[in-house]
N, C-alpha and C positions, 0 to 999 in steps of 0.2 A: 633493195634499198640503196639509196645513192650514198656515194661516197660523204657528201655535202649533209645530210641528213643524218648521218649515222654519227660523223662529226659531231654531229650540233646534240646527239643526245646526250652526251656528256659519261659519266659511270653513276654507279649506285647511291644513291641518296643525293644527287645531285639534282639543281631544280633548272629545267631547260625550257625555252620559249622554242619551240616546232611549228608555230603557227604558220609561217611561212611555209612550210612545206607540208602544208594542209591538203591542197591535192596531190600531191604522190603519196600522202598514206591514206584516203579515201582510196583511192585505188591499188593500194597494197589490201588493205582490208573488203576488197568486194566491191567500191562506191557506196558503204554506207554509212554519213557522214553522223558526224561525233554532234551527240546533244546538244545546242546553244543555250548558255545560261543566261537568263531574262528576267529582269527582275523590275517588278510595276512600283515600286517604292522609292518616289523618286528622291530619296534624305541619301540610296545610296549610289555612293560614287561609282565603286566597282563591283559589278557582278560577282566577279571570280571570288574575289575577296571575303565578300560576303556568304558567296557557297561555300568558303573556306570554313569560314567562321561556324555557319549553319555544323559541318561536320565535326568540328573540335568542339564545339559542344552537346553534339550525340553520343563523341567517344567517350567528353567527361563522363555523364552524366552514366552511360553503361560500366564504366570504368573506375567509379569513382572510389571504392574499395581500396583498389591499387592505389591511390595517391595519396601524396605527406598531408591532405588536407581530410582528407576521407578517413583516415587515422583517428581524427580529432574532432570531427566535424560531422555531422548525415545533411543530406541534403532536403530542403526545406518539402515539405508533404502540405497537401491539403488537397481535405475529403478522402485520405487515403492514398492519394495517388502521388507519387514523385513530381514535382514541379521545375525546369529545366531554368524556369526564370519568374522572379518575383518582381511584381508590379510594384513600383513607389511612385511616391508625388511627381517625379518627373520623366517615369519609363519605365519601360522594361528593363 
């Protein structure tokens, strides 16, 4: 790994942009390049963002036990099943 690279990862829990040094770790890891996130909806700005979003509410929702709201609160059901998100008059 390059000086410049190793740099730029930062320490633990630190959020680092690598993009540029996109091929030297295809090539650290074999040439086989990392997933492209794509998204056909076009209301979103950002990908990333939105995959972000996608996984913070998979953790909620597996997770939701642990949390100050899940204390006090279940998560909405219908037909039995855990519902992750409830439709209203203007959306999801």
């Amino acid at each position: 790994m390059s000086e410049a690279l190793r740099n730029s990862t930062g320490s633990i829990g630190t959020v680092s942009n690598i993009s540029r040094y996109s091929e030297e770790i295809e090539r650290l890891i074999g040439g086989v390049s990392a997933p492209k996130l794509i998204s056909t909806d076009e209301t979103v700005e950002d990908p990333t963002a939105f995959a972000l979003e996608e996984h913070l509410e998979d953790f909620l929702v597996k997770n939701w036990a642990q949390t100050e709201l899940g204390k006090e609160y279940d998560i909405y059901e219908e037909d039995g099943e855990k519902a992750q998100q409830y439709q209203t008059d203007t959306g999801r």
